[in-house]
C-alpha positions as CSV (number, residue, x, y, z in Angstrom):
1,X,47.0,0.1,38.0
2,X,43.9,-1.5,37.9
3,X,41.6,-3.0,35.0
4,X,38.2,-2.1,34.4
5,X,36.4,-3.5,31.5
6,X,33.6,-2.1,30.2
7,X,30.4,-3.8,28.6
8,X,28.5,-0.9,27.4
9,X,27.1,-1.2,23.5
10,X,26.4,2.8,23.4
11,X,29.6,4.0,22.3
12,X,28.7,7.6,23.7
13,X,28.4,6.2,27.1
14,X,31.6,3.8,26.9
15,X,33.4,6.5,25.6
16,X,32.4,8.7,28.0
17,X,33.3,6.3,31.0
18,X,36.5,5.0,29.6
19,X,37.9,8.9,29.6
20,X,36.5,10.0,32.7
21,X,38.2,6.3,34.8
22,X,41.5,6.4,33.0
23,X,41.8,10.4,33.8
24,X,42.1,8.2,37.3
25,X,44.6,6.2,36.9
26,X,42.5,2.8,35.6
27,X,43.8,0.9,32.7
28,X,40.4,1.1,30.5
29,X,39.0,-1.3,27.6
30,X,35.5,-1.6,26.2
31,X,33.9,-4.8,24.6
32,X,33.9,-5.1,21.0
33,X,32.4,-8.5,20.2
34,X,29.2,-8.4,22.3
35,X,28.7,-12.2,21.0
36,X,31.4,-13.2,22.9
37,X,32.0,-11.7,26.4
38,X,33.8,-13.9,27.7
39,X,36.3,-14.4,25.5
40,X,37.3,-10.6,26.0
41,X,37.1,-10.8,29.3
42,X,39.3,-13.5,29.6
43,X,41.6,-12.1,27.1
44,X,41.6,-8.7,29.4
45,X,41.9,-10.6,32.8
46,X,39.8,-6.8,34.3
47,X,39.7,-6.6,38.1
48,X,36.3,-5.1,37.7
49,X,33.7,-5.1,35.0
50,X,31.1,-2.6,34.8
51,X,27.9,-4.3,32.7
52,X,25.0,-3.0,31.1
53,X,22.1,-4.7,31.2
54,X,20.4,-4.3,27.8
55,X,23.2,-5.7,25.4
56,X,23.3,-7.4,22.0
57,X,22.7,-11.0,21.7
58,X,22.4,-11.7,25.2
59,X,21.6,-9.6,28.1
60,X,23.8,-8.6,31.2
61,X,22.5,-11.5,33.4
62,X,23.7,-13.9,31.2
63,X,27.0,-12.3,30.7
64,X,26.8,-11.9,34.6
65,X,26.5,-15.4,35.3
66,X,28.9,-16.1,32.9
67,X,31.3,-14.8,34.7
68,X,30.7,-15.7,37.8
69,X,31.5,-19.4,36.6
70,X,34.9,-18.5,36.1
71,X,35.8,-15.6,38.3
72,X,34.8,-13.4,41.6
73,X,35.8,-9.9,40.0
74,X,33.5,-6.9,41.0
75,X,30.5,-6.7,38.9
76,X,28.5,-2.9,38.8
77,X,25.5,-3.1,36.3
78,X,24.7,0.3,35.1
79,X,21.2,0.4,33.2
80,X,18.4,2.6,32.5
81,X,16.4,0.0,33.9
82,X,16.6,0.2,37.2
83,X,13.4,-1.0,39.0
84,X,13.6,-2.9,42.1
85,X,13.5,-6.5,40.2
86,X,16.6,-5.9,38.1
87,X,18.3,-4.9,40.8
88,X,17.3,-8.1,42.5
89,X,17.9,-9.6,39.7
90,X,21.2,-8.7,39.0
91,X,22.4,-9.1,42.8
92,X,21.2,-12.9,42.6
93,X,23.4,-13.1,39.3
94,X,26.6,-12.2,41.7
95,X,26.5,-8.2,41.2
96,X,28.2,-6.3,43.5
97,X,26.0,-3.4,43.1
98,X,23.6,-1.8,40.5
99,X,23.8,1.6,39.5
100,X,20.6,3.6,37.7
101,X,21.3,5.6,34.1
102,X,21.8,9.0,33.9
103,X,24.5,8.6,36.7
104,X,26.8,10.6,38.6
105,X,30.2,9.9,37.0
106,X,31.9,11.2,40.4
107,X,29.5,8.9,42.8
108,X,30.2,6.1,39.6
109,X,34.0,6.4,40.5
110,X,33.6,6.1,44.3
111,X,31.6,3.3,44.5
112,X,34.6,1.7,41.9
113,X,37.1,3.2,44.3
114,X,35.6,1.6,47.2
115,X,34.5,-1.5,45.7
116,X,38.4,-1.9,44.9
117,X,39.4,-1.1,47.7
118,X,37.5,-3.9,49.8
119,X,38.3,-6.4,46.9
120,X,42.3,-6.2,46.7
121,X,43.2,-4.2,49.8
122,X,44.6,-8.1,50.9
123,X,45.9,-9.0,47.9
124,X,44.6,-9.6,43.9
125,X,44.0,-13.2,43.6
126,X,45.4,-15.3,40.5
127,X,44.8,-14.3,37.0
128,X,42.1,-16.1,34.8
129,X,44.7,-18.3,32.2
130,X,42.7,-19.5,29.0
131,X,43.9,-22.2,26.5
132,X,42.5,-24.0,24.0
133,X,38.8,-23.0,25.4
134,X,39.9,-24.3,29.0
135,X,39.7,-21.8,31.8
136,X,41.6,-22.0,34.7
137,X,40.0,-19.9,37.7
138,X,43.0,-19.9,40.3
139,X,40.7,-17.8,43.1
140,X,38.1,-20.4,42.6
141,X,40.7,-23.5,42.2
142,X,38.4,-24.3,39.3
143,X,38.9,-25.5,35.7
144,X,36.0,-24.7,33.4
145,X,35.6,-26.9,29.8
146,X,32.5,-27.3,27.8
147,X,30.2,-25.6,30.1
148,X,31.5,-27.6,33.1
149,X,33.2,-26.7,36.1
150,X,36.1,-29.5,37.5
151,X,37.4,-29.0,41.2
152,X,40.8,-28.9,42.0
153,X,43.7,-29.9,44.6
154,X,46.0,-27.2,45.4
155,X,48.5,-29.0,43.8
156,X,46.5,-29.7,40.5
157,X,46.2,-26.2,40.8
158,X,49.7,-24.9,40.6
159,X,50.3,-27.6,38.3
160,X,47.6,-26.1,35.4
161,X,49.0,-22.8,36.2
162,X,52.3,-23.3,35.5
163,X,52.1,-25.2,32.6
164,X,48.9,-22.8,30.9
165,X,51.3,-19.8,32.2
166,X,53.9,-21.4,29.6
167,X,51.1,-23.2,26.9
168,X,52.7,-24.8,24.1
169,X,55.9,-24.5,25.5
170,X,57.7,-27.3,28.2
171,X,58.0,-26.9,31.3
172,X,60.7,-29.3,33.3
173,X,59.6,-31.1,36.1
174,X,61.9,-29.4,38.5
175,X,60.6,-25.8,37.3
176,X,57.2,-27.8,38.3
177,X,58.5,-28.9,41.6
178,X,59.3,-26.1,42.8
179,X,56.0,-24.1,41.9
180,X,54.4,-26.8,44.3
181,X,57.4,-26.2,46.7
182,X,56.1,-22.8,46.9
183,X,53.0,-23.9,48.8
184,X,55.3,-25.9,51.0
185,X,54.6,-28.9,49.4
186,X,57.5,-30.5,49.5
187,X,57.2,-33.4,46.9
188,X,59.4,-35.5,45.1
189,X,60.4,-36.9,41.7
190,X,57.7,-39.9,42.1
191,X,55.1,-38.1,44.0
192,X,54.6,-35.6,41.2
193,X,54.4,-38.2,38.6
194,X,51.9,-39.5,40.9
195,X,49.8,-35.9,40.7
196,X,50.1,-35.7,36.7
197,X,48.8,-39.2,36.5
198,X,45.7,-38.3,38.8
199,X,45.0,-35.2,37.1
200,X,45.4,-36.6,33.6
201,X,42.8,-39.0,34.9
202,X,40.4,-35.9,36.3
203,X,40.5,-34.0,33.4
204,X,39.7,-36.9,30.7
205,X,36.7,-38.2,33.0
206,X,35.7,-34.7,32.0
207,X,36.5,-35.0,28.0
208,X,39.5,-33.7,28.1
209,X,41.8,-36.1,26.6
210,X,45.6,-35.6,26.0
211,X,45.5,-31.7,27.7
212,X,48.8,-32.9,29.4
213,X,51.2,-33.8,27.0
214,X,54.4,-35.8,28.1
215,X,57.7,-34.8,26.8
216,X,60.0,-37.9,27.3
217,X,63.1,-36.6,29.5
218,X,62.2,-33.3,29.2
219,X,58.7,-32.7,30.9
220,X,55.2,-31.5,30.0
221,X,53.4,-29.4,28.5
222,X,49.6,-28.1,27.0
């Protein structure tokens, strides 16, 4: 089942929507705190988003953008204002497509059917994990704090995921080992202590001091 989160502040409309996609099949929410997008989109990890333009507090390019720092899920504006500059607009923002108020709900649902389709028909890429204000973007191999955007290693990668997947919790290094094993990198004891310390030193270059906290013979944790 897949998640569609809606960014609509006209209750009619988002009320509207949300009956009509989950009479489909689609596991439906609608924003509520319009000050904070992105917060509730993490918190809803959607696999498509479907954004108004004219919103409270900040508009749908910004919200857009947004977004796009974190994650590459399908983006349909749908707006009232549809001249040819939004639209360009919006497609330079990372839309995938732009549809024009009063819509067709049955052409709306297509276009989310096939935009699906094309998006996951190989596979749904990681979830978004948030902790702490820290956002991991596993289909980007990004970590995003304070505005900024960190690269990752593969390994660095799995090594925030496991560890956010289980925040405020330990996780052993052999339950750590063998997430990296799972990308056929075979490591050892020492070369994962080798990986921590490297990443420890990535992440405070960024600010972020003391993320990875060492649990003496038992592991780590965040």
């Amino acid at each position: 089942m897949y998640r569609i989160f809606i960014v609509e502040d006209d209750e009619i409309i988002s009320e509207v929507l949300k009956k009509n996609l989950s009479s489909w099949g689609y596991d439906v929410s609608c924003a509520e705190n319009f000050s904070d997008i992105i917060q509730e989109f993490v918190r809803r990890d959607p696999q498509l988003v479907l954004l108004d333009l004219k919103l409270p507090f900040y508009n749908g390019f910004h919200w857009c953008e947004e977004i796009r720092r974190i994650s590459q899920v399908p983006v349909i504006f749908i707006s009232s204002a549809a001249d040819n500059m939004n639209m360009v607009m919006a497609m330079s923002r990372g839309a995938d497509d732009f549809i024009a108020k009063p819509f067709d709900m049955d052409v709306l649902t297509a276009k989310i059917q096939a935009i699906l389709r094309r998006t996951y028909s190989f596979g749904t890429p990681g979830n978004v994990l948030e902790y702490k204000g820290v956002v991991l973007s596993p289909s980007r191999c990004t970590l995003t704090w304070n505005g900024n955007d960190i690269d990752l290693t593969k390994n660095e990668l799995r090594i925030l995921e496991i560890l956010m997947e289980h925040a405020g919790k330990v996780v052993s290094r052999d339950a750590i080992m063998t997430k990296l094993w799972e990308s056929d990198s075979f490591i050892d004891d020492n070369t994962l202590t080798v990986n921590i310390t490297r990443l420890r030193r990535k992440l405070e270059k960024e600010g972020l001091k003391e993320f990875i906290i060492t649990k003496k013979g038992l592991g780590y944790m965040v």
